[in-house]
VOLODO-999604 format. One record per atom (N, C-alpha, C): residue in three letters; chain; atom name; x, y, z. Coordinates in steps of 0.02 Angstrom, whole numbers, padded with zeros to 5 digits. Example, Ala and Ser with C-alpha at 12.3 -4.5 7.8 and 13.67 -1.06 7.14 Angstrom:
{rest=ALA, kette=A, atom=N, X=00660, Y=-00284, Z=00390}
{rest=ALA, kette=A, atom=CA, X=00615, Y=-00225, Z=00390}
{rest=ALA, kette=A, atom=C, X=00660, Y=-00165, Z=00390}
{rest=SER, kette=A, atom=N, X=00642, Y=-00112, Z=00354}
{rest=SER, kette=A, atom=CA, X=00684, Y=-00053, Z=00357}
{rest=SER, kette=A, atom=C, X=00645, Y=00002, Z=00394}
END
This chain:
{rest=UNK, kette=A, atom=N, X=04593, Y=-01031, Z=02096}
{rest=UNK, kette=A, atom=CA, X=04537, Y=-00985, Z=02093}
{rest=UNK, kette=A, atom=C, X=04557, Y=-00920, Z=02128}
{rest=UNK, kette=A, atom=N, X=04526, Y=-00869, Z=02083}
{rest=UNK, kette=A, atom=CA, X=04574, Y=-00796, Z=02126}
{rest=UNK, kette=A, atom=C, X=04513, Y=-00772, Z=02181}
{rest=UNK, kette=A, atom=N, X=04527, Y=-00730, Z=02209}
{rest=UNK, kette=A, atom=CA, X=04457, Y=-00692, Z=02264}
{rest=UNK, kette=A, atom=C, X=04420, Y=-00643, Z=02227}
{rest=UNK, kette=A, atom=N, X=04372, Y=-00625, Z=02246}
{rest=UNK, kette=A, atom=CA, X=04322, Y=-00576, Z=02202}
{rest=UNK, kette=A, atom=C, X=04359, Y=-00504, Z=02214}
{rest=UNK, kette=A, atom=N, X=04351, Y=-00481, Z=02166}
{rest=UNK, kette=A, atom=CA, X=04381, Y=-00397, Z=02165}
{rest=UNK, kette=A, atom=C, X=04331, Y=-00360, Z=02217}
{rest=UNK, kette=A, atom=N, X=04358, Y=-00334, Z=02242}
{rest=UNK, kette=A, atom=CA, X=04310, Y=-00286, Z=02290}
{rest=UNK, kette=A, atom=C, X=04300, Y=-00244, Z=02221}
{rest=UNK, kette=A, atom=N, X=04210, Y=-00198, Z=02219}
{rest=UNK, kette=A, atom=CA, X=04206, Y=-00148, Z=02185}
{rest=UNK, kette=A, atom=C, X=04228, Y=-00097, Z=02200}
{rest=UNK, kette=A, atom=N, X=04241, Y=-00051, Z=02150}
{rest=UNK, kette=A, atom=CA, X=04312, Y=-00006, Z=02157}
{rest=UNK, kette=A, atom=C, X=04229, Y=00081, Z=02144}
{rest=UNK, kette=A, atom=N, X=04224, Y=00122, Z=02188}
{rest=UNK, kette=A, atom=CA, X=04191, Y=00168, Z=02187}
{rest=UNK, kette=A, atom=C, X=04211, Y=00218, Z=02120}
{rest=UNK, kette=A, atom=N, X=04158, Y=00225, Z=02090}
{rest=UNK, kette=A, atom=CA, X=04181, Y=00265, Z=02020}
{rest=UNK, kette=A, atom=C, X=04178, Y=00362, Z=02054}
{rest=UNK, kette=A, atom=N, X=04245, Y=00378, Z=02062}
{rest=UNK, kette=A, atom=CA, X=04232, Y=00458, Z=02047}
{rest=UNK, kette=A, atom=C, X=04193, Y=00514, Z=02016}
{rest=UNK, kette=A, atom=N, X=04182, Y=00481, Z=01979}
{rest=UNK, kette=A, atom=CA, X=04133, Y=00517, Z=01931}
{rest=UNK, kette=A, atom=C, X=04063, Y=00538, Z=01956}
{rest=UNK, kette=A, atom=N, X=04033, Y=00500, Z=02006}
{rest=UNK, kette=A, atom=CA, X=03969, Y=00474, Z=02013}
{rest=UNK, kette=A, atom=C, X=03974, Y=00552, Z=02071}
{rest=UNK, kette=A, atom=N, X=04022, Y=00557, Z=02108}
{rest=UNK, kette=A, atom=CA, X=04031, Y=00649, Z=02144}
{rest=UNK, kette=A, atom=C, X=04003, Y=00697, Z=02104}
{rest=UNK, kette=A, atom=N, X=04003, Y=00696, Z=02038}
{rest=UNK, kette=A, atom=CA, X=03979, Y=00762, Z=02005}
{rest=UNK, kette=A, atom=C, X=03881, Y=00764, Z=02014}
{rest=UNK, kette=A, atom=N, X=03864, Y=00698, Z=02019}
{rest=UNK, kette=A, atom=CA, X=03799, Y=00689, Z=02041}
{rest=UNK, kette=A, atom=C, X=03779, Y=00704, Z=02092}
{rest=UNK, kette=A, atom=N, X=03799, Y=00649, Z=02142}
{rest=UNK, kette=A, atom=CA, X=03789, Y=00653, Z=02221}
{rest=UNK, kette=A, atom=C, X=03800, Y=00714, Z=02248}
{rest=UNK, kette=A, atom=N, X=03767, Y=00720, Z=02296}
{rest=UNK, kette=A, atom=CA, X=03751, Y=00770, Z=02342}
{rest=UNK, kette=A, atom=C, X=03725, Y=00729, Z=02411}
{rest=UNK, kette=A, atom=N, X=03734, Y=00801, Z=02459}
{rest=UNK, kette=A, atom=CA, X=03711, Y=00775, Z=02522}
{rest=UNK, kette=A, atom=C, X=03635, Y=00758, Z=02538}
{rest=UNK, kette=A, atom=N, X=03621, Y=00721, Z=02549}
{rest=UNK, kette=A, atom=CA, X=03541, Y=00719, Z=02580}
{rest=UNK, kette=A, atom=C, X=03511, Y=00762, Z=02636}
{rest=UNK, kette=A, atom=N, X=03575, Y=00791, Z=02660}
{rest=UNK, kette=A, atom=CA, X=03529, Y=00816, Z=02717}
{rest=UNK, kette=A, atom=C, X=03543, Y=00909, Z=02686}
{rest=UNK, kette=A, atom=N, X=03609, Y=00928, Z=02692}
{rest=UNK, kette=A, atom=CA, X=03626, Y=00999, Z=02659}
{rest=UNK, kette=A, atom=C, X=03624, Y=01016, Z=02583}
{rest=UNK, kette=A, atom=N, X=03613, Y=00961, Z=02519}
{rest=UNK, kette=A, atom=CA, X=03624, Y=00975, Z=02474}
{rest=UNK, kette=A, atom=C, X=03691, Y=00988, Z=02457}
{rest=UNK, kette=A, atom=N, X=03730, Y=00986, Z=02492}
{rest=UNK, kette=A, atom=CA, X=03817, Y=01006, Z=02467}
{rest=UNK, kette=A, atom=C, X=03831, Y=00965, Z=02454}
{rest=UNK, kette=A, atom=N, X=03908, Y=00973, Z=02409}
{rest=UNK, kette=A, atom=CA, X=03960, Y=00941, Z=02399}
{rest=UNK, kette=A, atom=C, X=03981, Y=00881, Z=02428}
{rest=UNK, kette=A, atom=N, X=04005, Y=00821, Z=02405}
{rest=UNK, kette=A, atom=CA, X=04037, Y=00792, Z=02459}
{rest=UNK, kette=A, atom=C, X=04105, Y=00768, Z=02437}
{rest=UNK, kette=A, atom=N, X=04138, Y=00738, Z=02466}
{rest=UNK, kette=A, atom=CA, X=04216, Y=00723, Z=02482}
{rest=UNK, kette=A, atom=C, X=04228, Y=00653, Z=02474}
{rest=UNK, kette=A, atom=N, X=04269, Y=00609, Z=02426}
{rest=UNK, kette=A, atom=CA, X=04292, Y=00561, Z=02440}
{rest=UNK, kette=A, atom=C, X=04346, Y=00533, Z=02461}
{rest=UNK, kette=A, atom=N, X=04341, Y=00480, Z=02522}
{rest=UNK, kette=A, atom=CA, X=04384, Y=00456, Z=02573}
{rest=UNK, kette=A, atom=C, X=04397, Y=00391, Z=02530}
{rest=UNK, kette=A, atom=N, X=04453, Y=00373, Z=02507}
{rest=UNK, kette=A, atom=CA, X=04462, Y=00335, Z=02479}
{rest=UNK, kette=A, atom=C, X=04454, Y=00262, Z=02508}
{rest=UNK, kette=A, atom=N, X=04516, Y=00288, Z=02578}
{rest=UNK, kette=A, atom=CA, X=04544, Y=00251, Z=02638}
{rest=UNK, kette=A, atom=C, X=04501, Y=00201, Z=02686}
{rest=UNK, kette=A, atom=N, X=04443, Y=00230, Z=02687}
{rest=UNK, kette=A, atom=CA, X=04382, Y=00233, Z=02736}
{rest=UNK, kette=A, atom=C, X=04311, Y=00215, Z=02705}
{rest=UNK, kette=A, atom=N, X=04334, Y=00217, Z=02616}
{rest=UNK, kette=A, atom=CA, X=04259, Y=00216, Z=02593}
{rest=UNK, kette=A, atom=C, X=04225, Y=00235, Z=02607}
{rest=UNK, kette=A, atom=N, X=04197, Y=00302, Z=02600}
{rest=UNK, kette=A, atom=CA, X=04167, Y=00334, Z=02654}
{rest=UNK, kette=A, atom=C, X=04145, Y=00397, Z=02597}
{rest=UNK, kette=A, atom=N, X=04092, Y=00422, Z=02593}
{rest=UNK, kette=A, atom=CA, X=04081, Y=00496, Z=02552}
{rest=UNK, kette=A, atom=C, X=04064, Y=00555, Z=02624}
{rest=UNK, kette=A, atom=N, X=04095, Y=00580, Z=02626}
{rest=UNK, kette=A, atom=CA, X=04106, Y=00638, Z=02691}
{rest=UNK, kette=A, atom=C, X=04050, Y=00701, Z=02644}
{rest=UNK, kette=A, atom=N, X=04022, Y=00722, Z=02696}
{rest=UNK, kette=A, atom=CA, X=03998, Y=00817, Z=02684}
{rest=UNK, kette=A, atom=C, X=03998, Y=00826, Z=02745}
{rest=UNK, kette=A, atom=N, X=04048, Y=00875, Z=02751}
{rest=UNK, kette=A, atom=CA, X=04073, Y=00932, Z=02794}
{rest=UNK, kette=A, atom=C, X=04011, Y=00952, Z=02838}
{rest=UNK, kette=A, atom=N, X=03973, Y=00981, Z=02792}
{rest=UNK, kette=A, atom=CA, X=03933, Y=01030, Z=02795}
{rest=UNK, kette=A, atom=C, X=03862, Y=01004, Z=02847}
{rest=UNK, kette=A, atom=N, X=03841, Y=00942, Z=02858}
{rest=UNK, kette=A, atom=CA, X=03817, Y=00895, Z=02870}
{rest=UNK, kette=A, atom=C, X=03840, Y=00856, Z=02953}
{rest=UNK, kette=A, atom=N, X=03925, Y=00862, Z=02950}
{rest=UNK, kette=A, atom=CA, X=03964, Y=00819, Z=02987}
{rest=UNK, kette=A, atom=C, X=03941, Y=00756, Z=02970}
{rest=UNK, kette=A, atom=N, X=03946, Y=00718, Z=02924}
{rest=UNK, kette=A, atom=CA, X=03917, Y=00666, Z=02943}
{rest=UNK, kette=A, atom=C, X=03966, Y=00617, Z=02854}
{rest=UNK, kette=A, atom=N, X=03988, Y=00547, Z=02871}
{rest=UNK, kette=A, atom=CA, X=04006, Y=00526, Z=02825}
{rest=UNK, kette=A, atom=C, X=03955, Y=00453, Z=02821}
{rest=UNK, kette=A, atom=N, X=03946, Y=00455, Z=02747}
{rest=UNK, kette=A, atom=CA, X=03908, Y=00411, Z=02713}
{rest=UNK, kette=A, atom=C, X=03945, Y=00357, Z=02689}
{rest=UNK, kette=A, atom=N, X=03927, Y=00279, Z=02683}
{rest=UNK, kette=A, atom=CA, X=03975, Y=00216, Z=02704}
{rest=UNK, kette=A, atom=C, X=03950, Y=00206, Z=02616}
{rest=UNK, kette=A, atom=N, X=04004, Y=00186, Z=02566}
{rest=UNK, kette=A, atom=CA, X=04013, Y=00151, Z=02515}
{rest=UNK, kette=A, atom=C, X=04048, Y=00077, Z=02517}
{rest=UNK, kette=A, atom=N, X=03983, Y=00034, Z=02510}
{rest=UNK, kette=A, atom=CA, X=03980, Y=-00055, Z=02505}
{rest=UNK, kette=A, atom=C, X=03971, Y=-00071, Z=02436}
{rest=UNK, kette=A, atom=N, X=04000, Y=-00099, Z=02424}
{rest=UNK, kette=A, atom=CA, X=04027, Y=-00158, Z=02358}
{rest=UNK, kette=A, atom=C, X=04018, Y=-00099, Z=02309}
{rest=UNK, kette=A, atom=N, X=04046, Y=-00036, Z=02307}
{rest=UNK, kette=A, atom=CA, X=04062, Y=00017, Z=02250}
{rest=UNK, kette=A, atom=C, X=03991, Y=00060, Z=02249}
{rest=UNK, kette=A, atom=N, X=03940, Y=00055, Z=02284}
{rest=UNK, kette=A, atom=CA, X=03878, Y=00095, Z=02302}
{rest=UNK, kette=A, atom=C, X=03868, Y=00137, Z=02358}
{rest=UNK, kette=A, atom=N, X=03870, Y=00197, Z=02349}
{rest=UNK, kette=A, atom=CA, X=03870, Y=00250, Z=02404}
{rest=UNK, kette=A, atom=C, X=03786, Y=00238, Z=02434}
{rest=UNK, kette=A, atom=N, X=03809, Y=00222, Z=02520}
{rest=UNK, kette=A, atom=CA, X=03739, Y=00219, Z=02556}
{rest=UNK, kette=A, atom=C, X=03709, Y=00289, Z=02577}
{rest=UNK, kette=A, atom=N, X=03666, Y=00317, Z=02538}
{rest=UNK, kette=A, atom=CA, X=03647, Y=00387, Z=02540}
{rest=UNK, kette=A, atom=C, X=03592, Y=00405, Z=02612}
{rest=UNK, kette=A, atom=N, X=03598, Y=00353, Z=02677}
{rest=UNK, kette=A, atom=CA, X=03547, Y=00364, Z=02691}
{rest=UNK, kette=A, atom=C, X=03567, Y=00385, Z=02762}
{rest=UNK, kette=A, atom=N, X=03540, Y=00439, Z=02774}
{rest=UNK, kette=A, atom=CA, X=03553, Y=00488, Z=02846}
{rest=UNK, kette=A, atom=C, X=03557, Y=00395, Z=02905}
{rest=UNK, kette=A, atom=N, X=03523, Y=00370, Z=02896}
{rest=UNK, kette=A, atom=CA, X=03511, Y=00330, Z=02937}
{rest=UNK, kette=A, atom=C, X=03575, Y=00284, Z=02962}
{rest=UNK, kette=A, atom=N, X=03620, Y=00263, Z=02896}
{rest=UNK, kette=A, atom=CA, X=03650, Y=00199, Z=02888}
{rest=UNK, kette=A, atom=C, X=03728, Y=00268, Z=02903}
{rest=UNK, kette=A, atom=N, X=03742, Y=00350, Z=02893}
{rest=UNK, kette=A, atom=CA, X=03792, Y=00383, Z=02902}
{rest=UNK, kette=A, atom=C, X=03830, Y=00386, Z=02985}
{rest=UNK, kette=A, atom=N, X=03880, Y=00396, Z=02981}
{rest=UNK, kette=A, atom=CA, X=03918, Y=00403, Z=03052}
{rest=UNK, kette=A, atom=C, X=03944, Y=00462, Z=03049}
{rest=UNK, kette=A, atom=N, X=03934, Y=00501, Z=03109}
{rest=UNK, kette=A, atom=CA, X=03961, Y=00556, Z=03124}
{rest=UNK, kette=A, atom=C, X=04042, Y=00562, Z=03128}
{rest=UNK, kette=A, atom=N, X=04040, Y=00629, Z=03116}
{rest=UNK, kette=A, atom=CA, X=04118, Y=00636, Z=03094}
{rest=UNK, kette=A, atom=C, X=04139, Y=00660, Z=03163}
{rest=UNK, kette=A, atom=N, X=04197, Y=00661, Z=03175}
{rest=UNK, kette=A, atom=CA, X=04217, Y=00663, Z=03257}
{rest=UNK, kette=A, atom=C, X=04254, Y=00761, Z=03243}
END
């Protein structure tokens, strides 16, 4: 029996997304799973291929 594929974040889904808090752009961290806006400081955590859009659940960028 093989292990479950981790979901793989679709690129595409950037031309949508935006920041919740600035409305900007954001950045994907491949490494980190992670959708970054700069603009914000603040990176947003992507679980099982779903970006967590919520100021609440984000970690500050150092």
């Amino acid at each position: 029996m093989t292990e479950p594929q981790l979901l793989k974040f679709d690129r595409r889904m950037l031309e949508a997304l935006v920041c919740p808090c600035t409305h900007s752009r954001l950045e994907y961290d491949a490494e980190k799973q992670e959708l970054i806006s700069r603009s914000a400081n603040l990176a947003f955590p992507i679980r099982d291929g779903i970006p967590v859009m919520l100021v609440d659940e984000a970690r500050a960028l150092e």
